[in-house]
PDBQT receptor file of N, H, CA, C and O in Angstrom, charges set to zero:
ATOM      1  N   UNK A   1      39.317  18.156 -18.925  1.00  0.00    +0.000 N 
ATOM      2  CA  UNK A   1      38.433  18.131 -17.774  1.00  0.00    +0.000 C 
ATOM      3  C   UNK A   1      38.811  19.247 -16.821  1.00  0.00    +0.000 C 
ATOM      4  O   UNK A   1      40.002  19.545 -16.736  1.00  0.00    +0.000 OA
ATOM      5  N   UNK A   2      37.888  19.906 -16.080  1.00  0.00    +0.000 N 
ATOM      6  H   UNK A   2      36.920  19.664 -16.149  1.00  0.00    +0.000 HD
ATOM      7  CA  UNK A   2      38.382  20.742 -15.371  1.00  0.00    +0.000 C 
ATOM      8  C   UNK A   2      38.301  20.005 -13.642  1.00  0.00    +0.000 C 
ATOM      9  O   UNK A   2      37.689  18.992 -13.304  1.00  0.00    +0.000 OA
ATOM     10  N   UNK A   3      38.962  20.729 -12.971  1.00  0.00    +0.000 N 
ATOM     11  H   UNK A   3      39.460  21.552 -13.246  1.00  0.00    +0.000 HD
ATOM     12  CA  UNK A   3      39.203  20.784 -11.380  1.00  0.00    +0.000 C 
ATOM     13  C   UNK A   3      38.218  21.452 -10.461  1.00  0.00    +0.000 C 
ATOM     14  O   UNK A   3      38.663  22.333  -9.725  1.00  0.00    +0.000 OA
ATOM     15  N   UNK A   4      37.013  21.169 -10.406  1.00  0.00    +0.000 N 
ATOM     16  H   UNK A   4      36.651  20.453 -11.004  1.00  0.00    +0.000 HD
ATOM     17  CA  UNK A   4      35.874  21.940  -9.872  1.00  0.00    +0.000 C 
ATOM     18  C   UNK A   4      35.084  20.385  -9.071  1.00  0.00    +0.000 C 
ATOM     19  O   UNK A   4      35.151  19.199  -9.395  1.00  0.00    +0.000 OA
ATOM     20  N   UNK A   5      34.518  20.944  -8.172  1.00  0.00    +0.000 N 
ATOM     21  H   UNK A   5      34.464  21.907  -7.909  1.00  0.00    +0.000 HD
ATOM     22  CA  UNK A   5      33.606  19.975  -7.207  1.00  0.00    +0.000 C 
ATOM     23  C   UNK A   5      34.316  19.118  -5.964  1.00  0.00    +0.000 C 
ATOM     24  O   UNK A   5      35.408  19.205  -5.402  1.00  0.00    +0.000 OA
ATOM     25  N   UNK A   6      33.453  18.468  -5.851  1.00  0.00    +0.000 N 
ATOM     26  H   UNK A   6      32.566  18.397  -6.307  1.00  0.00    +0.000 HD
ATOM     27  CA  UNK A   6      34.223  17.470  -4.018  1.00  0.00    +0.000 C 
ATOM     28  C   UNK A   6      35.332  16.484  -5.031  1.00  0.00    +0.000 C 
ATOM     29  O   UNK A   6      36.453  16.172  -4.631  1.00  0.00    +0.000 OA
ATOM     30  N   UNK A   7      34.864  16.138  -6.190  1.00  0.00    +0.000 N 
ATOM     31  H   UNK A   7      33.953  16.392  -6.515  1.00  0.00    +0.000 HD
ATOM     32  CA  UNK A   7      36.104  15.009  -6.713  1.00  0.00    +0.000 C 
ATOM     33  C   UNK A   7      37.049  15.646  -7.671  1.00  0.00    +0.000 C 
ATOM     34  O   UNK A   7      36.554  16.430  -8.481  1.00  0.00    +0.000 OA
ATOM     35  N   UNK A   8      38.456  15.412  -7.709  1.00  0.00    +0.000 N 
ATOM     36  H   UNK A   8      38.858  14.776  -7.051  1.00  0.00    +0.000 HD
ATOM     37  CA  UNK A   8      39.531  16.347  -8.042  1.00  0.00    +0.000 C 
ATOM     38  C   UNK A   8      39.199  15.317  -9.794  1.00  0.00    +0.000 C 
ATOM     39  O   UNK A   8      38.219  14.612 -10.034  1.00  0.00    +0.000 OA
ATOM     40  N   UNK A   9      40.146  15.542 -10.524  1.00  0.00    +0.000 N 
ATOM     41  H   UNK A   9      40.942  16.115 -10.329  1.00  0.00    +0.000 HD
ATOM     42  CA  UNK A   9      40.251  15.274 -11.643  1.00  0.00    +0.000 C 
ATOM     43  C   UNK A   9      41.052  14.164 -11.721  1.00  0.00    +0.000 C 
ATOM     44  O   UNK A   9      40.827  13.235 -12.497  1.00  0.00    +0.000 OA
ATOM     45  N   UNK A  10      41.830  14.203 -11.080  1.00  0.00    +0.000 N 
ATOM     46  H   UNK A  10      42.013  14.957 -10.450  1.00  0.00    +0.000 HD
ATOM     47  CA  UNK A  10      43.622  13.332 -10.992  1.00  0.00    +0.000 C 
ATOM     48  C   UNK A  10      42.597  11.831 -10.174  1.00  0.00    +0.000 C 
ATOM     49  O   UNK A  10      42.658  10.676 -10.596  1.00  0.00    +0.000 OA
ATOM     50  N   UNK A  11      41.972  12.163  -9.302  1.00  0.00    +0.000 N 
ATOM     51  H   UNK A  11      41.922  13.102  -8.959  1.00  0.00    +0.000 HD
ATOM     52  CA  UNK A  11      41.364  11.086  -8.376  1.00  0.00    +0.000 C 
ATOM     53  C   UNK A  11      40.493  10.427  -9.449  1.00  0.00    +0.000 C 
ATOM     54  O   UNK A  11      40.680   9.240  -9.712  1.00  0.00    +0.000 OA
ATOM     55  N   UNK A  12      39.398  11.251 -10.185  1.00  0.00    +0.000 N 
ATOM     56  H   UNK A  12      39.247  12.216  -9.971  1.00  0.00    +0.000 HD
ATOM     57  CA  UNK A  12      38.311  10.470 -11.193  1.00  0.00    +0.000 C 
ATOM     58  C   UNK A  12      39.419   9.706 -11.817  1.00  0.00    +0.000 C 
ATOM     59  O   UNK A  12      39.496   8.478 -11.785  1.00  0.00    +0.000 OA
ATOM     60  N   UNK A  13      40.153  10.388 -12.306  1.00  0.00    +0.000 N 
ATOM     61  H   UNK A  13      40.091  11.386 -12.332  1.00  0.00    +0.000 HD
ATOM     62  CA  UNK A  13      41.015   9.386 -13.744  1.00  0.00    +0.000 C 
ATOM     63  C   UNK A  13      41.465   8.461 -13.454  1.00  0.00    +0.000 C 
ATOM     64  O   UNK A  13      41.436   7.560 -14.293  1.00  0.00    +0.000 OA
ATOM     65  N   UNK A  14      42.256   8.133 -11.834  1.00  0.00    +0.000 N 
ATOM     66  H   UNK A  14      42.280   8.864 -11.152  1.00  0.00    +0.000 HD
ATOM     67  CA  UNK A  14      42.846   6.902 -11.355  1.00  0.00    +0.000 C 
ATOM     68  C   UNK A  14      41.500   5.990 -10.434  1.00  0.00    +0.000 C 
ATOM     69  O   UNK A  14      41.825   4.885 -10.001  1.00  0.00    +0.000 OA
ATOM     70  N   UNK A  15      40.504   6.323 -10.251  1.00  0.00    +0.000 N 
ATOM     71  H   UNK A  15      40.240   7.220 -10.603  1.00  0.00    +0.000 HD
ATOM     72  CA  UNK A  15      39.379   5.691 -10.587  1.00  0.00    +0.000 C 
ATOM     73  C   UNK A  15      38.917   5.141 -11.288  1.00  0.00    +0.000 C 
ATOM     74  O   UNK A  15      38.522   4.023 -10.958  1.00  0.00    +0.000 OA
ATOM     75  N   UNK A  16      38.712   5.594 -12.595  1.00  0.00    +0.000 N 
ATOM     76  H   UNK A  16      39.032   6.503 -12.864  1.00  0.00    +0.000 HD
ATOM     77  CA  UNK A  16      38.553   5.688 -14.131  1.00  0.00    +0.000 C 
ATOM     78  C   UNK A  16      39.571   4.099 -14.719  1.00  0.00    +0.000 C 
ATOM     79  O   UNK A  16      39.208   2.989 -15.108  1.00  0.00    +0.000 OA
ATOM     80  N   UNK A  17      40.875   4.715 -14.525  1.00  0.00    +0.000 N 
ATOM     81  H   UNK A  17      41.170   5.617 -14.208  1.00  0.00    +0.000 HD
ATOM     82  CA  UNK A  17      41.482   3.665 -14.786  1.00  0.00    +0.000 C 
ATOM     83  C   UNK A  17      41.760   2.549 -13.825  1.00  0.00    +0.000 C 
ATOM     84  O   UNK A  17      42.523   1.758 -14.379  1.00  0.00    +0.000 OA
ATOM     85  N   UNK A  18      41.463   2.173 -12.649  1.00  0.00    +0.000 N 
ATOM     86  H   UNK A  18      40.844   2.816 -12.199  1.00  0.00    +0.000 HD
ATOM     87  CA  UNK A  18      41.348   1.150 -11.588  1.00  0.00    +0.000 C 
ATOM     88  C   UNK A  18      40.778   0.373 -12.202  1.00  0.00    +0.000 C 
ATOM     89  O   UNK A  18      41.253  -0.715 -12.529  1.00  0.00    +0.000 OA
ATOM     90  N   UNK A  19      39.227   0.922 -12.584  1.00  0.00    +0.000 N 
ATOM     91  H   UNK A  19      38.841   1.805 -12.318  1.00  0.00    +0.000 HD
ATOM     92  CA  UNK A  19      37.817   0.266 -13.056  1.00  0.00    +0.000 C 
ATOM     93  C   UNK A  19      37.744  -0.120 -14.544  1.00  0.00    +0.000 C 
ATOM     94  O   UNK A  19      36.756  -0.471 -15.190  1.00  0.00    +0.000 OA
ATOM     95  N   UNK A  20      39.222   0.052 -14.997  1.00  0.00    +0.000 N 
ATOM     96  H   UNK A  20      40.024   0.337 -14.472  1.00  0.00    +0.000 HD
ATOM     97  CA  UNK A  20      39.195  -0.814 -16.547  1.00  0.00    +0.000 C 
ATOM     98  C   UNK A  20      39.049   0.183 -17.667  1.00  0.00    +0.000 C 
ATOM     99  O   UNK A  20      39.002  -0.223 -18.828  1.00  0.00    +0.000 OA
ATOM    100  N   UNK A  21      38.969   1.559 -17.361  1.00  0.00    +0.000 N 
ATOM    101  H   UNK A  21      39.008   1.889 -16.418  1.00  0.00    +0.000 HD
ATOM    102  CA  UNK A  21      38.179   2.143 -18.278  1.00  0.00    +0.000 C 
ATOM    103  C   UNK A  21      39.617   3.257 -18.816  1.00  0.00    +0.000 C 
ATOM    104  O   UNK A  21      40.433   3.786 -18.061  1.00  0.00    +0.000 OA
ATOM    105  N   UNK A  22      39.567   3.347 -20.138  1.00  0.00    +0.000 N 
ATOM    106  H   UNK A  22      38.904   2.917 -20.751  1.00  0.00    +0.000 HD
ATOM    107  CA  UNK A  22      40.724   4.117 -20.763  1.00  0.00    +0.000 C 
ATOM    108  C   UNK A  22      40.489   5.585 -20.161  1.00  0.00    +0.000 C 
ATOM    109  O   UNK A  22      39.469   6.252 -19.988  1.00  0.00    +0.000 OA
ATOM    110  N   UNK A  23      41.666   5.782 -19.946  1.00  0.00    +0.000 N 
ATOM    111  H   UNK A  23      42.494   5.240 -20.087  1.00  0.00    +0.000 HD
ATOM    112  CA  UNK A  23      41.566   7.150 -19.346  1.00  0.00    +0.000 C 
ATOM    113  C   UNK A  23      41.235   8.708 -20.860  1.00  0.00    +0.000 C 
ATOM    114  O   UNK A  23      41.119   9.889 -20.531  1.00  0.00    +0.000 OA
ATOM    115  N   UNK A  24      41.185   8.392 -21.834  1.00  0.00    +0.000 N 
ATOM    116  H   UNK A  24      41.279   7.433 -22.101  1.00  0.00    +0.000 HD
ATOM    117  CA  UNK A  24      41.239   9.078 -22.917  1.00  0.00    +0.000 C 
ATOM    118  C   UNK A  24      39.624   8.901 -23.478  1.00  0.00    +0.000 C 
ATOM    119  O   UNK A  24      39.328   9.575 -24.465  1.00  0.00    +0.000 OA
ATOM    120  N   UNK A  25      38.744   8.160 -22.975  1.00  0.00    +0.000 N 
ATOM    121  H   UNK A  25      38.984   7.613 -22.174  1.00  0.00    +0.000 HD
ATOM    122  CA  UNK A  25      37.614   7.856 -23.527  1.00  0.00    +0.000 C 
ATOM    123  C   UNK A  25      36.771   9.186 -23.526  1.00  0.00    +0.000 C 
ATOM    124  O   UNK A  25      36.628   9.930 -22.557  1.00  0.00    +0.000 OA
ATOM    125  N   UNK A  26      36.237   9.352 -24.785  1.00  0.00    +0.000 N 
ATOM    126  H   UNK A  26      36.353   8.747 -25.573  1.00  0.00    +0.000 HD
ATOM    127  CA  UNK A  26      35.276  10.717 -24.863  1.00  0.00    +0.000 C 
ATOM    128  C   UNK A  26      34.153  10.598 -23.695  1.00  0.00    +0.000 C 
ATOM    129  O   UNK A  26      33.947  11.683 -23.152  1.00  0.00    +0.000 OA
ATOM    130  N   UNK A  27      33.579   9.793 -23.318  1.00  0.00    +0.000 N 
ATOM    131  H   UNK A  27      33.747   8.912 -23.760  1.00  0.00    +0.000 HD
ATOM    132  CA  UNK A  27      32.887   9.997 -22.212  1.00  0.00    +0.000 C 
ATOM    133  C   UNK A  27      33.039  10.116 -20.742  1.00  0.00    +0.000 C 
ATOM    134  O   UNK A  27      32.198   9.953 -19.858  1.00  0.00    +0.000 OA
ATOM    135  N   UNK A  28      34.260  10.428 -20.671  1.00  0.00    +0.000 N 
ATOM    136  H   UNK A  28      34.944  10.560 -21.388  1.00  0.00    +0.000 HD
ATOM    137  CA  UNK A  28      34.637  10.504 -18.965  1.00  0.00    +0.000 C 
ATOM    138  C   UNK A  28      34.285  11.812 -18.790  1.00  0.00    +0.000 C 
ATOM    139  O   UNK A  28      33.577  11.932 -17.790  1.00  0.00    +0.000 OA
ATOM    140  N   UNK A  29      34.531  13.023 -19.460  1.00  0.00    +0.000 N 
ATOM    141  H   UNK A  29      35.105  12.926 -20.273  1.00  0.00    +0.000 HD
ATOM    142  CA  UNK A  29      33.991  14.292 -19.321  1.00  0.00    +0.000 C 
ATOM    143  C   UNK A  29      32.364  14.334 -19.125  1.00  0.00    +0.000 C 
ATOM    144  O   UNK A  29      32.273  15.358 -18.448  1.00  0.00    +0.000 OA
ATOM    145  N   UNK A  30      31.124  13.895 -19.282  1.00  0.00    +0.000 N 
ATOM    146  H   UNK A  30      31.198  13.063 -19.832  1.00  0.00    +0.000 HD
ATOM    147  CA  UNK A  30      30.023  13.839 -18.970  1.00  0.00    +0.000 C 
ATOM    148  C   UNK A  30      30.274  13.319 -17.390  1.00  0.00    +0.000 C 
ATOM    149  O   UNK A  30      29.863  13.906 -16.389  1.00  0.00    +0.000 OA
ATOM    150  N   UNK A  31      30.978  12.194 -17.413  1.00  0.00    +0.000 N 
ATOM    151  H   UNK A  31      31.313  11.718 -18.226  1.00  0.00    +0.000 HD
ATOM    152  CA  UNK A  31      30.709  10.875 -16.474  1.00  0.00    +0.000 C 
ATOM    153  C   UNK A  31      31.035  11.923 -15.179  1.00  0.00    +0.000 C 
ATOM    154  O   UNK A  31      30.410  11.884 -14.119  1.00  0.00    +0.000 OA
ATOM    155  N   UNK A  32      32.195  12.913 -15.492  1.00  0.00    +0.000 N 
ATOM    156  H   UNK A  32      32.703  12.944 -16.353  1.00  0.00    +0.000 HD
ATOM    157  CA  UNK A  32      33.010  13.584 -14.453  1.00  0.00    +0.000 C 
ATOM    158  C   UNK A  32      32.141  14.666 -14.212  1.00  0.00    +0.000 C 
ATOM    159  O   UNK A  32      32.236  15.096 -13.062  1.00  0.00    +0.000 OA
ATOM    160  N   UNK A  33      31.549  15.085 -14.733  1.00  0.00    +0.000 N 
ATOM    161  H   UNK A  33      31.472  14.736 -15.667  1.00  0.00    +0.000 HD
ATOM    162  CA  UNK A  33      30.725  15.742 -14.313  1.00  0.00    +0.000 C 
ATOM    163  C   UNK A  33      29.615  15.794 -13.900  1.00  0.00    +0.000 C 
ATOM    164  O   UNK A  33      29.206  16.827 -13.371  1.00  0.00    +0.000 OA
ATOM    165  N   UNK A  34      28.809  14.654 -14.038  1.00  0.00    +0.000 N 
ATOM    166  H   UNK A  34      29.141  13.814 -14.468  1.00  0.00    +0.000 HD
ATOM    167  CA  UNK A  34      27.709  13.656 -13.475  1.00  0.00    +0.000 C 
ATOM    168  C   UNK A  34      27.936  13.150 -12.115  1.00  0.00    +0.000 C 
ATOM    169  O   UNK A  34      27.039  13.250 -11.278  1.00  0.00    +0.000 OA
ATOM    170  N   UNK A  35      29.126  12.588 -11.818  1.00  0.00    +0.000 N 
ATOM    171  H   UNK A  35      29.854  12.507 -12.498  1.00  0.00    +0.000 HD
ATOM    172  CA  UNK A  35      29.655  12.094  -9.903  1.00  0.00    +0.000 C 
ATOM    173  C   UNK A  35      29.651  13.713  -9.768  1.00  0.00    +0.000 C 
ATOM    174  O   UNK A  35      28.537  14.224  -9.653  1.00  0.00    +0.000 OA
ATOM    175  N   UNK A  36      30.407  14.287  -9.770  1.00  0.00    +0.000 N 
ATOM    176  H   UNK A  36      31.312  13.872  -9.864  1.00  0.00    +0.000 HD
ATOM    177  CA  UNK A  36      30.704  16.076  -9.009  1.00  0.00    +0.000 C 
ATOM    178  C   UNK A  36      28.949  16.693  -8.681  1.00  0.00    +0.000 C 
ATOM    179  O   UNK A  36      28.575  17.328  -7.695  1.00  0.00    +0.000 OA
ATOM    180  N   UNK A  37      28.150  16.257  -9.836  1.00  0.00    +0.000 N 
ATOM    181  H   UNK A  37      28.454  15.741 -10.637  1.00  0.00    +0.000 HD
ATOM    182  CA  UNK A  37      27.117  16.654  -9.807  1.00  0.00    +0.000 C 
ATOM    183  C   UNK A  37      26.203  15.753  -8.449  1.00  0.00    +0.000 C 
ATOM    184  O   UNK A  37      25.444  16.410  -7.736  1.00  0.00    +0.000 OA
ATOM    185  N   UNK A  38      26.343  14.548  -8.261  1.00  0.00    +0.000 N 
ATOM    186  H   UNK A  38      26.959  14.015  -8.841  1.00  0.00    +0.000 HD
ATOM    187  CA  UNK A  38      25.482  13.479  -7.701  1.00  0.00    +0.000 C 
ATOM    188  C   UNK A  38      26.077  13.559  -6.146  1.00  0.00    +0.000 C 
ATOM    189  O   UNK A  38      25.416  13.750  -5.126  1.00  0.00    +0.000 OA
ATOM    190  N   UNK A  39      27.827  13.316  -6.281  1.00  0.00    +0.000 N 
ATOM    191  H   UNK A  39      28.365  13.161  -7.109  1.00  0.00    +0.000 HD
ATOM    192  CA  UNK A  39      28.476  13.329  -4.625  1.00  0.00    +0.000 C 
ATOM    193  C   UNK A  39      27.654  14.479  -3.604  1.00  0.00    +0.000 C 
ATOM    194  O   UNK A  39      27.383  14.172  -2.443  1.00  0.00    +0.000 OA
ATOM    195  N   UNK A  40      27.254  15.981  -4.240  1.00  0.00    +0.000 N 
ATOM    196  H   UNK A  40      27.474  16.231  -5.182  1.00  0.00    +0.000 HD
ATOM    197  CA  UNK A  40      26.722  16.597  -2.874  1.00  0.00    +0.000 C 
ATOM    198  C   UNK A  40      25.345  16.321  -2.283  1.00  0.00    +0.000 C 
ATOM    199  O   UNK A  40      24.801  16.637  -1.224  1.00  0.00    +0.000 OA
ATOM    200  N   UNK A  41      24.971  15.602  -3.375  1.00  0.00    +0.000 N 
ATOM    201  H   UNK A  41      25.413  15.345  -4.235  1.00  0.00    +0.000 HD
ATOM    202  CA  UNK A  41      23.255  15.322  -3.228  1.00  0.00    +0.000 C 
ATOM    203  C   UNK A  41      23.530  13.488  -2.119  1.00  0.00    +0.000 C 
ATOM    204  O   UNK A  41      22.823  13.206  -1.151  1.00  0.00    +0.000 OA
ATOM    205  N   UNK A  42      24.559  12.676  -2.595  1.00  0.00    +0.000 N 
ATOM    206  H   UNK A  42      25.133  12.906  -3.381  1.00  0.00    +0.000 HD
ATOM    207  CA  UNK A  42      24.439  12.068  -1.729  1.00  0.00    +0.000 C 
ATOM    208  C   UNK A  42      25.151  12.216  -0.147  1.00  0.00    +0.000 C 
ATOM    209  O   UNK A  42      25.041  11.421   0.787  1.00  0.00    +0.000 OA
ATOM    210  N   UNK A  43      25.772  13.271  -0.182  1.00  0.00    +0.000 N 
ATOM    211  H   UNK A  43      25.862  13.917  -0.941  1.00  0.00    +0.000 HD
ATOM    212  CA  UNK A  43      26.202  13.686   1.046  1.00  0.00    +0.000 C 
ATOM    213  C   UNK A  43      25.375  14.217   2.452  1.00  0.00    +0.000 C 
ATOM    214  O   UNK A  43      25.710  14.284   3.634  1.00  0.00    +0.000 OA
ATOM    215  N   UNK A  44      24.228  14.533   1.770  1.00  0.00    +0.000 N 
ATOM    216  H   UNK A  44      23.956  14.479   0.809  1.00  0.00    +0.000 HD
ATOM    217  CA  UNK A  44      22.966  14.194   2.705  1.00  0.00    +0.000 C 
ATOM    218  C   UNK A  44      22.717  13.163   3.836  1.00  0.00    +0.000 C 
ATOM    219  O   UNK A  44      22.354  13.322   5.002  1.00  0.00    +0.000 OA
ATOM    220  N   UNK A  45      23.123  11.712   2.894  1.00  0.00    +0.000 N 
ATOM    221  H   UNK A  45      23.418  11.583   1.947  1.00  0.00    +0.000 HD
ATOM    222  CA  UNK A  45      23.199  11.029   3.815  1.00  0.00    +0.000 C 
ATOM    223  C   UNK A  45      23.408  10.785   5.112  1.00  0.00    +0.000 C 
ATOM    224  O   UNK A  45      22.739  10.327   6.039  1.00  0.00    +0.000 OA
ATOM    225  N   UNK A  46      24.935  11.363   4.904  1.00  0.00    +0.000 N 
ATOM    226  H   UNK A  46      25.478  11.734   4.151  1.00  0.00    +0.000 HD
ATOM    227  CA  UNK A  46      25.259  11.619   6.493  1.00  0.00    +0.000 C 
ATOM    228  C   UNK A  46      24.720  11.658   7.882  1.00  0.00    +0.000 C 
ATOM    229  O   UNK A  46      24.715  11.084   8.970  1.00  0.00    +0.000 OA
ATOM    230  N   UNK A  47      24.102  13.050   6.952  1.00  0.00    +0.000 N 
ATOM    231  H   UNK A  47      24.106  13.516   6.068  1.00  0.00    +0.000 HD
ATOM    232  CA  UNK A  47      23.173  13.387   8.224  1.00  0.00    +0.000 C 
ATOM    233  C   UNK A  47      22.015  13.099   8.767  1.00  0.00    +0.000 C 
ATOM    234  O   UNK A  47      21.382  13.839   9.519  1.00  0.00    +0.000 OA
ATOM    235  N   UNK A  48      21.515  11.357   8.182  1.00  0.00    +0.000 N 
ATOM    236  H   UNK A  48      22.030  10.755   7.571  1.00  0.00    +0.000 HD
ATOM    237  CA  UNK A  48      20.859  10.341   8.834  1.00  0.00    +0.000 C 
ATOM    238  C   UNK A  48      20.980   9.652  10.465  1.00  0.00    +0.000 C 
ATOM    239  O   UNK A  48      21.974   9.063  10.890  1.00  0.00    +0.000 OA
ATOM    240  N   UNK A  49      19.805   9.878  11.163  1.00  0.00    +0.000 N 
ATOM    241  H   UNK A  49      18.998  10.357  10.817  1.00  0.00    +0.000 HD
ATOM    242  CA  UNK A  49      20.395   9.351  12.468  1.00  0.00    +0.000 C 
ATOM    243  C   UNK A  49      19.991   7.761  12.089  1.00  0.00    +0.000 C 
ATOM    244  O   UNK A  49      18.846   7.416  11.794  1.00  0.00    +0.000 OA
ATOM    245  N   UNK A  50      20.633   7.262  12.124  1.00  0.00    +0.000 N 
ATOM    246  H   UNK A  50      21.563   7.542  12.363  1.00  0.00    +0.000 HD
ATOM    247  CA  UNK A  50      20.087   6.064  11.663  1.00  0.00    +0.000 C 
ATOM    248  C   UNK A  50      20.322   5.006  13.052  1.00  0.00    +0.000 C 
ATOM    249  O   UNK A  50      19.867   3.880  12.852  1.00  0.00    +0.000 OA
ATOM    250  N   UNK A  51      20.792   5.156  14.051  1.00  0.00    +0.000 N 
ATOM    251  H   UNK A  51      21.162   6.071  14.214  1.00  0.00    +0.000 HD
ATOM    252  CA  UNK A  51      21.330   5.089  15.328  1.00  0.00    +0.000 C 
ATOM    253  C   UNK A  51      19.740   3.745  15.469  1.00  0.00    +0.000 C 
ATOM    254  O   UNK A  51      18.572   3.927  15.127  1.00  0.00    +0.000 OA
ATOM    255  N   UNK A  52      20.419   2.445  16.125  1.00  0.00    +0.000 N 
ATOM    256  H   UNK A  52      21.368   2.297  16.404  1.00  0.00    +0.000 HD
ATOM    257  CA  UNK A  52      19.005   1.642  16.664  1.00  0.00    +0.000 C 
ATOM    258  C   UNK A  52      18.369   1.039  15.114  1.00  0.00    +0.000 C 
ATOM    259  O   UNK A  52      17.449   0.231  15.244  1.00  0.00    +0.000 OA
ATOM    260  N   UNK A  53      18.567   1.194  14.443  1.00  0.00    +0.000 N 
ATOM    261  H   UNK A  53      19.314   1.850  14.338  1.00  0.00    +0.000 HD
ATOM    262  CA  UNK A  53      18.233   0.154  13.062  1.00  0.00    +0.000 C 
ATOM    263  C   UNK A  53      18.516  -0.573  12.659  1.00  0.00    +0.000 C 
ATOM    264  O   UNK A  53      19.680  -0.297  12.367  1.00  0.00    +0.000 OA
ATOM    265  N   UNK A  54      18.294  -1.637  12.293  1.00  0.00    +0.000 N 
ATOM    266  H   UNK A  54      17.349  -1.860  12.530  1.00  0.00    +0.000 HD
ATOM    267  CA  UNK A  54      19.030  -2.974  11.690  1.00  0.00    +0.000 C 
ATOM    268  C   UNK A  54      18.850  -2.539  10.172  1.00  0.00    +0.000 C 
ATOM    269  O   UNK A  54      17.877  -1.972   9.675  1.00  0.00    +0.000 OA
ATOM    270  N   UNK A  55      20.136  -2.982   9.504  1.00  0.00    +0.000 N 
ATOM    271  H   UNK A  55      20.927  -3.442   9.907  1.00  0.00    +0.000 HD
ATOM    272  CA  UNK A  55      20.740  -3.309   8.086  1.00  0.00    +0.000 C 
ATOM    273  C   UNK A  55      19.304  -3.819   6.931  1.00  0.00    +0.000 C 
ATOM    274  O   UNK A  55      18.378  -3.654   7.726  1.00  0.00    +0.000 OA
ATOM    275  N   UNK A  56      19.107  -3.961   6.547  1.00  0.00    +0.000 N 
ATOM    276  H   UNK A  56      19.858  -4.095   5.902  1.00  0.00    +0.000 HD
ATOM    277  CA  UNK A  56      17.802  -4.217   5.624  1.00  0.00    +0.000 C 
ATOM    278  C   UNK A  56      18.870  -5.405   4.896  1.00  0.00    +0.000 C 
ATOM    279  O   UNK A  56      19.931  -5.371   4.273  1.00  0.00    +0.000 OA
ATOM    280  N   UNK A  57      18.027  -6.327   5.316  1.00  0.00    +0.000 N 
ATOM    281  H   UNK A  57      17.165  -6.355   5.822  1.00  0.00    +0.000 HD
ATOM    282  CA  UNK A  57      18.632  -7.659   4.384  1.00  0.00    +0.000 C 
ATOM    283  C   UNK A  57      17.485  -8.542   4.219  1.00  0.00    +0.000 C 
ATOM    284  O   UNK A  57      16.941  -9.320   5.002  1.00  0.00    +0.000 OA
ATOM    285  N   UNK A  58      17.217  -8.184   2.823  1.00  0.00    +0.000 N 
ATOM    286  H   UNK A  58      17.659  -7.552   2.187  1.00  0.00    +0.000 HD
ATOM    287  CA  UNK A  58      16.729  -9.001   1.942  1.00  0.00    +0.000 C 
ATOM    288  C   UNK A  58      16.907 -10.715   1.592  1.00  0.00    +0.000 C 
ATOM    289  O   UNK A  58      17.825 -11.285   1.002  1.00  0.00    +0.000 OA
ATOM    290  N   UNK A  59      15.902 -11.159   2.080  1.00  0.00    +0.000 N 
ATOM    291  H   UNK A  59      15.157 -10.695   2.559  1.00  0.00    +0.000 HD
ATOM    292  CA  UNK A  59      16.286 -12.625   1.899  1.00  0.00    +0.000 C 
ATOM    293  C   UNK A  59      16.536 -12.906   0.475  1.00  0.00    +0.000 C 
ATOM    294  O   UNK A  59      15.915 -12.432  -0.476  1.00  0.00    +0.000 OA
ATOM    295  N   UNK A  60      17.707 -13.892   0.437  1.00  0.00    +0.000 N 
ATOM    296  H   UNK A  60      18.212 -14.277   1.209  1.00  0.00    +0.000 HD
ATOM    297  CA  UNK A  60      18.151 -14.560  -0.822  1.00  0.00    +0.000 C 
ATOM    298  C   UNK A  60      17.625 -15.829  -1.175  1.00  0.00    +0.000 C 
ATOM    299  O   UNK A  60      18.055 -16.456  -2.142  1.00  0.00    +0.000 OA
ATOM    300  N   UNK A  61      16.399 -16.379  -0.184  1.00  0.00    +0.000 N 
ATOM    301  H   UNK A  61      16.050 -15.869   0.602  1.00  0.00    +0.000 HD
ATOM    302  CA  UNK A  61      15.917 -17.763  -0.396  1.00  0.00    +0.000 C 
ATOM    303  C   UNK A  61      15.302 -17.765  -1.478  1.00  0.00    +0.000 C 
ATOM    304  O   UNK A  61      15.517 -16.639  -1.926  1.00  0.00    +0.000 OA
ATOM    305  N   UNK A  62      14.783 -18.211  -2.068  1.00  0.00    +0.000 N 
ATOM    306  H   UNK A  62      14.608 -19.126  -1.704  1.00  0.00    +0.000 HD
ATOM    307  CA  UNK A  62      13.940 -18.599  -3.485  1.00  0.00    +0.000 C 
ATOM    308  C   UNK A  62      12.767 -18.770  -2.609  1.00  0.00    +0.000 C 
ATOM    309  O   UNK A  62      12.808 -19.275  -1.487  1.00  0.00    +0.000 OA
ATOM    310  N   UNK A  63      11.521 -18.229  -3.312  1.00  0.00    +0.000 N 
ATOM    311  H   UNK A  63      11.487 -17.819  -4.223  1.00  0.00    +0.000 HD
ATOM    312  CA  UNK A  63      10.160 -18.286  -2.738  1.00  0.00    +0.000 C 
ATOM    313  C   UNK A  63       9.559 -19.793  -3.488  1.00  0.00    +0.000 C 
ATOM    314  O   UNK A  63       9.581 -20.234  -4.637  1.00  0.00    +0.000 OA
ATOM    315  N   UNK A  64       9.002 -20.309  -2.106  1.00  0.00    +0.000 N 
ATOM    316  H   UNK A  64       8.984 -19.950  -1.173  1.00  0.00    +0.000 HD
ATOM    317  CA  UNK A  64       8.242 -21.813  -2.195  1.00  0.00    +0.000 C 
ATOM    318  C   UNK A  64       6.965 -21.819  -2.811  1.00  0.00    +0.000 C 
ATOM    319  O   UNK A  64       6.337 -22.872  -2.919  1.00  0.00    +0.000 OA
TER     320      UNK A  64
């Protein structure tokens, strides 16, 4: 894996392995490069004024 983007390599892998997942698995190289790819697009966020809004909460009641 290489060392390129906002997430280091050393951080994905102890991520990686937190979340159960073998650190040797052929698909962490896509996966790692898929978050590096997604983190700047959600970093947008941020810069939401979201200031004066209430939380969006979805009722959990069962409809009558």
């Amino acid at each position: 894996m290489t060392e390129k983007g906002p997430l280091s390599k050393e951080t994905f892998l102890r991520i990686a392995e937190n979340s159960g997942l073998g650190t040797d698995a052929p698909h962490l190289e896509d996966l790692y490069s898929y978050l590096n790819g997604l983190l700047p697009t959600l970093k947008a966020i941020e810069t939401l004024d979201l200031a004066g809004l209430e939380p969006f909460m979805p009722s959990l009641r069962e409809k009558e």
